[in-house]
N, C-alpha and C positions, 0 to 999 in steps of 0.2 A: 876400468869400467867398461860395460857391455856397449854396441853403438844401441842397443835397441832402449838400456838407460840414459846415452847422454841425449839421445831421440827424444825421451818422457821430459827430460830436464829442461832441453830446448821449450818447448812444449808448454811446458807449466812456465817458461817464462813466459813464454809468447803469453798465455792466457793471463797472467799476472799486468802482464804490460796494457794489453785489450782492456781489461776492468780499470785499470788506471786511468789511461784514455777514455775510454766511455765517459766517466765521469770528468775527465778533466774539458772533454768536449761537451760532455750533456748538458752537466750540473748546469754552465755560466746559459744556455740556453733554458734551461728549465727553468730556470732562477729569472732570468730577463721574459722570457715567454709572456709573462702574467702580465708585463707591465705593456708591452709590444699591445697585447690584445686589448687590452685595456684602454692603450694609445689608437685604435684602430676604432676604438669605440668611441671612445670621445672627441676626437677630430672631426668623427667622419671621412666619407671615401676621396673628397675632393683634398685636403689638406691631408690625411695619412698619403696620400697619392703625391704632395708635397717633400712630405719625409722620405719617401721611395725615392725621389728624385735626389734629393739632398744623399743620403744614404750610398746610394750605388756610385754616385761620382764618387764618391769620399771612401768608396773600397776599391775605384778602379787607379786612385789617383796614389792610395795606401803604397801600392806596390812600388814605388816611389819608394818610401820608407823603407819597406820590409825588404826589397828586393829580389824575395825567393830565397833569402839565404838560407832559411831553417835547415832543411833538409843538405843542405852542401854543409854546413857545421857539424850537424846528427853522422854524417857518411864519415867525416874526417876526425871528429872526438872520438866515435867507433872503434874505428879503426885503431888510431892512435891518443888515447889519453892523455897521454904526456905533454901532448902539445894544446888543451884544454886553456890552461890560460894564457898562452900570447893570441890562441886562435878568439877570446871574449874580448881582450883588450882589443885587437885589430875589428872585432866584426863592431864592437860600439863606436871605434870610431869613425868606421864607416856608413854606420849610422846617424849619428849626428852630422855628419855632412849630406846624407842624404834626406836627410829630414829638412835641414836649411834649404832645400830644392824645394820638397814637396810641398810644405806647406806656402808661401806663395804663388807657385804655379796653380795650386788647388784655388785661391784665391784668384788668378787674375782668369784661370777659365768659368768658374762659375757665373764671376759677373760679368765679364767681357764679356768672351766668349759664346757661353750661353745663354747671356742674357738673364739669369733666374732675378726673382725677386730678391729683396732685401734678406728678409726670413727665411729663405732658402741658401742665399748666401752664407749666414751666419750658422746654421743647422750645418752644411755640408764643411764647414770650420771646425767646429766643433768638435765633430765626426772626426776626424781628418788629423785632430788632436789627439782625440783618444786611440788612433791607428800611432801616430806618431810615438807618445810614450808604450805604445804595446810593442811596439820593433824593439825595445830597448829590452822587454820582456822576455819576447821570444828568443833574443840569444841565454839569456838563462834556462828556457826550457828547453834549447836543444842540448845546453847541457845536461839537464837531470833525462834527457830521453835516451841521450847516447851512455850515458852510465845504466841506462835501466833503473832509474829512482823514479818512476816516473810521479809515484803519489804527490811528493813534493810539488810538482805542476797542478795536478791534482785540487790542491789545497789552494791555490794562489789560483785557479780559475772558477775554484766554487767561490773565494774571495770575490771576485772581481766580477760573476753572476748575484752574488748576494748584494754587492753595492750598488751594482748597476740599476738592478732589478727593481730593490726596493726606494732607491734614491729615484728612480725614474716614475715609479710608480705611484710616489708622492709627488712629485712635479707635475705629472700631468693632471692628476684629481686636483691637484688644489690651485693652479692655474690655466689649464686648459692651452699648454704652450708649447709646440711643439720645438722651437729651439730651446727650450728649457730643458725638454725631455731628453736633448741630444748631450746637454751637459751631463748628464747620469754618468755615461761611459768612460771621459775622462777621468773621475775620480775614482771610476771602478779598476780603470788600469793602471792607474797610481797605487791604488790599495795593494794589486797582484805584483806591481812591481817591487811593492816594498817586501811583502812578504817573500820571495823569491830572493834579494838580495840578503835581509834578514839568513834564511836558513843556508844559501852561498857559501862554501868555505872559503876563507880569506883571500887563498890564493887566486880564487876564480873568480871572484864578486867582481872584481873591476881589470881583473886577469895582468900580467907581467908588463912592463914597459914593452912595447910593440915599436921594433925598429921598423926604416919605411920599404925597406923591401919586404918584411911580412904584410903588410900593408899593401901590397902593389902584386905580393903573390895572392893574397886574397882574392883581391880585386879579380886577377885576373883568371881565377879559378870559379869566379863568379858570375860572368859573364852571360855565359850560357844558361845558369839558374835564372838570372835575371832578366835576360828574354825568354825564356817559358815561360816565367810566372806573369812577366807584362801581356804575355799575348793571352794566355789564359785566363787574367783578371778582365780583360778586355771581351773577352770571348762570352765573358761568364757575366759580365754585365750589361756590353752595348744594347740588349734589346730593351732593358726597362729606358734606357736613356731617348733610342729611337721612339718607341711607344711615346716617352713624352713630348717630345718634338710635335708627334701628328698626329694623338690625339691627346684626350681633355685629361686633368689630375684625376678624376673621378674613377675613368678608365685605368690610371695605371695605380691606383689606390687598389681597384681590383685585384689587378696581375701582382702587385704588392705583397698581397693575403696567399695568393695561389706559393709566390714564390717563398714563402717562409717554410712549406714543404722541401722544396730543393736544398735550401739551405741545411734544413735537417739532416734529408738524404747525402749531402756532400759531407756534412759534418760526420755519419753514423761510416761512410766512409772509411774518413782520412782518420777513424778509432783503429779499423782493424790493420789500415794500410801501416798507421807509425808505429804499431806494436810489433809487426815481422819485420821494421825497414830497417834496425840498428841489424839484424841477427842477417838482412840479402847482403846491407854492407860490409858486413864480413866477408862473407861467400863469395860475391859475386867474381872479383878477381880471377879465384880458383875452379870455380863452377862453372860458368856460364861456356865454359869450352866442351866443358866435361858430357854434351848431352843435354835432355833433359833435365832441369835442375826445381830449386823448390819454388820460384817465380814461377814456373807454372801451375805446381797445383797451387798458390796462392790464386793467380788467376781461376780456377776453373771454381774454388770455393767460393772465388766471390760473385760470380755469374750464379752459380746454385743456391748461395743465400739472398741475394740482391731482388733475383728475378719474383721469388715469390712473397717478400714484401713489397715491391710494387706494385703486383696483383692484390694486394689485399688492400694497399691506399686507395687503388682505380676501381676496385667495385665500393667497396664506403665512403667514396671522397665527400658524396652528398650530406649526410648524418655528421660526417667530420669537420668539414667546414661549414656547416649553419651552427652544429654546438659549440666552435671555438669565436666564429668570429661574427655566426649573429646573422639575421636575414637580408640585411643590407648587403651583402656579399654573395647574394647564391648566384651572381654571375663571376663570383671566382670557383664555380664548381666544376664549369667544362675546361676551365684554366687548367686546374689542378688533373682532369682527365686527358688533358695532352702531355701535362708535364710529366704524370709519373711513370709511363711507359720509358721515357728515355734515363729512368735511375738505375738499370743496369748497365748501360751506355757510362754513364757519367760514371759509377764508379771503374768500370773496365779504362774509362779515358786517368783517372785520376791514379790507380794503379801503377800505369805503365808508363807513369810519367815519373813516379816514384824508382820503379826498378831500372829502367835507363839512367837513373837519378846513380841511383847503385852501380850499376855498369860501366858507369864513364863513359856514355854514351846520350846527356842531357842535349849535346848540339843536335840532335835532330826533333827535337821535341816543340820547340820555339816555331819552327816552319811550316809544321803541322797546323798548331794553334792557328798561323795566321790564315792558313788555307781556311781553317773552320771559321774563323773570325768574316773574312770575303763571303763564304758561303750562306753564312747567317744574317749578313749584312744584307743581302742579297733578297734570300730568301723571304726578312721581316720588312724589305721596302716591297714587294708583295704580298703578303700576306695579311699585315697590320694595315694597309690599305681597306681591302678586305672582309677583313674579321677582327679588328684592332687585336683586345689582349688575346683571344684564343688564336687569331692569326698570329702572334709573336710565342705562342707556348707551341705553337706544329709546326714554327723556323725551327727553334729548342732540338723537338725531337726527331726532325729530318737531319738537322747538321749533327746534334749528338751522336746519331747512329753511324752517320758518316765518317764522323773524327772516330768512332771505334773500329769502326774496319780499319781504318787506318793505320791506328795505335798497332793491333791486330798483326798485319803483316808486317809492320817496321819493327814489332816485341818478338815476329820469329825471325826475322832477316838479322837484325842488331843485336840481340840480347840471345841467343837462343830458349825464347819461352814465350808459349803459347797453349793455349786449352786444349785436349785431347777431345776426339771424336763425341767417346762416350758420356762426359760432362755434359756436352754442347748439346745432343739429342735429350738430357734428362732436363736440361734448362730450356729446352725449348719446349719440351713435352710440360712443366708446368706451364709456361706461357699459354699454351693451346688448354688445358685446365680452366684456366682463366675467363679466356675466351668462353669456352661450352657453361661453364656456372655461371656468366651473365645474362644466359639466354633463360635462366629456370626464374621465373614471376618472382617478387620479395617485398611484400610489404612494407619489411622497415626500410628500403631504401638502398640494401646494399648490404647490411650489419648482416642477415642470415646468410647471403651469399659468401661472403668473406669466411663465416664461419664453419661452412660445409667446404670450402677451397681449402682453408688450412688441413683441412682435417683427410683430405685429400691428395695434396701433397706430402704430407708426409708418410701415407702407405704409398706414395710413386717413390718417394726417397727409398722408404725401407725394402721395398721389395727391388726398387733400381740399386741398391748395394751403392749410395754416395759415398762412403765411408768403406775402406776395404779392410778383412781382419786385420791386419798391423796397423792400420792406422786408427782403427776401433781398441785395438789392446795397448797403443801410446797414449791413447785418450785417457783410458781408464790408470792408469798408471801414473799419467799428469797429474789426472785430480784427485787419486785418490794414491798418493806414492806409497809402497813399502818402508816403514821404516826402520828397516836394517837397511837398506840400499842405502850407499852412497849421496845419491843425487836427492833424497829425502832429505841430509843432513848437509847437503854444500851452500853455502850462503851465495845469490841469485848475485851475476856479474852485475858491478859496478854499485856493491855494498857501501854503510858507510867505512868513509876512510882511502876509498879506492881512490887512483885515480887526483 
């Protein structure tokens, strides 16, 4: 077979993978979305500003649980299939022990610690639960990611947006309670859970009897995922927790609304980052000496698509956030116009934390974070002084930008991969787009803006050649394959049966 077909194949898996993820990421938001707004609406800004608080402890406290493993199981099932089930037996039972941590620690800081109220207490519980049985989840979906099944994920997280969604949805209309609304989630990751072990094949459902040095080699191949991901969850929530500290719920009910953008943007992400990351774990071993390798034009595609969706959030944010979440919120409008500048930052930071991931190179990923973490600390005990929530959205995007230059020369020093010239000038040249369509008058608020931008960037795309002929004719040949070729008729790695 030709390399320019197994090129197409790759390709069509990659984009197979991407629509799998989208939905496996969208769906459970799209599905909870309705009920979140909903919740935003009937609380009000001082009490949903409650559940922000309750919330963000209870994902920074998750990592606890989860520990970062996904992606260290996705790199090693990859790699090696075979070792699939002692590597689920080992990672659940280091799950269950880390779960017995987390959730009392979640417990004696919220009310110790913090002080929070009762109701806040019990919310961030709750929460904190439904983290808890999702870790037992997630080792099932690094195994359908690392085989490439991904739909099966797929289906257990539209599950688990369908329960959440409309179980929460109902809680909240017909008691107006916001720890009731946070029970949604537990049952939703119950449902995803089952369904996942449900389609499991037997060997892997609860995976081989796990002697204890697998157990201790895990552990300690884990390490360093596990402070990334500690520093990084921390990174990625201390400012809602700061905001709450110094000023009112009301305030961070605000930044609350702004930040369910981010969340999007982080999620629309980590769709494209898990779809290339089973296919750089192969590679990297062999590649990353070799030169230039395919982490970087990952990289530079994702500055080119990132940058001008952001542009489009940050001239509509107006029209965007009064129709989702209503007038009581148009001061999460200049929220959201600090946040979205830094979501090409944040997906370049979450990238390259991935392919270091790949690399065997996650130890320096962890140190990063905590530099960004100081930085941000820093920055939001100035700022949110200040300008509370939009001072806590320009820490965001000063430190964001920061931790990517970072990321930036440690992805070419460490990993050999970094964005070429001519990307980097076509992503900056829509940014500057952007910029000049804000200054043209728009009545509806942003909507005609956005709609004269896109339409504009993409004659900068086409006539800047983002796409070069072979990689325009592996395009075509992904989605639309020959079928005499080969790679038309080869059933996609990690089929059933495989594995």
């Amino acid at each position: 077979m030709s390399k320019e077909v197994s090129a197409a194949d790759d390709l069509r898996r990659i984009i197979l993978n991407a629509a799998s993820l989208l939905f496996a990421y969208g769906l459970p938001r799209v599905f909870t979305a309705g009920s979140v707004v909903l919740a935003a609406r009937v609380l009000g800004n001082e009490e949903f500003g409650n559940y922000g608080m309750a919330a963000a402890l209870a994902v920074i406290m998750s990592i606890l649980a989860t520990l970062g493993m996904l992606p260290l199981l996705v790199r090693e099932m990859a790699r090696e299939p075979d070792r699939a089930p002692e590597l689920m037996r080992s990672a659940h039972l280091v799950k269950t022990m880390s779960n017995a941590v987390m959730l009392p620690a979640l417990l004696i800081l919220a009310r110790y610690g913090l002080g929070y109220s009762e109701p806040v207490v019990t919310a961030a519980l709750l929460l904190g639960l439904a983290y808890g049985v999702g870790a037992y989840a997630e080792n099932l979906a690094a195994y359908y990611q690392a085989m490439e099944r991904m739909h099966i994920w797929t289906q257990a997280s539209a599950l688990f947006g369908l329960v959440t969604g409309a179980l929460g949805a109902y809680l909240i209309w017909s008691s107006s309670s916001m720890v009731l609304f946070c029970a949604a989630p537990v049952v939703g990751q119950m449902a995803s859970l089952g369904w996942l072990l449900f389609r499991a094949p037997a060997g892997v459902r609860w995976g081989h009897r796990a002697r204890v040095g697998q157990v201790r080699g895990l552990m300690a191949e884990l390490v360093p995922f596990a402070a990334a991901f500690v520093a990084l969850t921390v990174y990625y929530k201390v400012d809602v927790l700061l905001l709450a500290h110094w000023r009112s719920p009301a305030e961070v009910g605000d930044y609350t609304a702004a930040y369910k953008f981010w969340d999007i943007a982080q999620a629309l992400s980590l769709v494209g980052i898990a779809a290339v990351y089973p296919l750089l774990s192969r590679v990297a071993p062999r590649a990353e000496t070799r030169g230039r390798w395919a982490a970087s034009r990952v990289m530079e595609l994702t500055l080119l698509v990132t940058v001008p969706l952001a542009a489009l959030l940050w001239l509509a944010r107006e029209p965007v956030v009064l129709t989702l979440f209503g007038d009581a919120y148009v001061r999460s409008v200049p929220v959201v116009g600090w946040l979205a500048p830094a979501f090409p930052a944040l997906a370049v930071n979450l990238l390259a934390g991935y392919v270091l991931g790949a690399s065997d190179r996650m130890r320096y990923v962890a140190p990063l974070y905590v530099l960004g973490i100081a930085v941000n600390v820093l920055l939001n005990t100035w700022l949110i002084a200040a300008s509370g929530a939009v001072g806590a959205a320009g820490a965001k995007l000063i430190s964001e930008v920061m931790l990517a230059m970072g990321f930036l020369v440690l992805m070419t020093i460490r990993a050999g991969a970094s964005p070429g010239l001519r990307p980097l000038i076509l992503a900056g040249a829509a940014a500057g787009l952007c910029v000049a369509v804000s200054r043209v008058p728009d009545p509806s608020g942003g909507l005609l803006q956005a709609l004269g931008y896109a339409v504009l960037v993409a004659v900068l795309y086409r006539f800047g050649r983002v796409l070069s002929p072979a990689e325009r004719s592996t395009l075509r040949e992904a989605v639309l394959p020959d079928e005499e070729s080969d790679s038309g008729r080869r059933p996609p790695y990690g089929a059933e049966g495989s594995a």
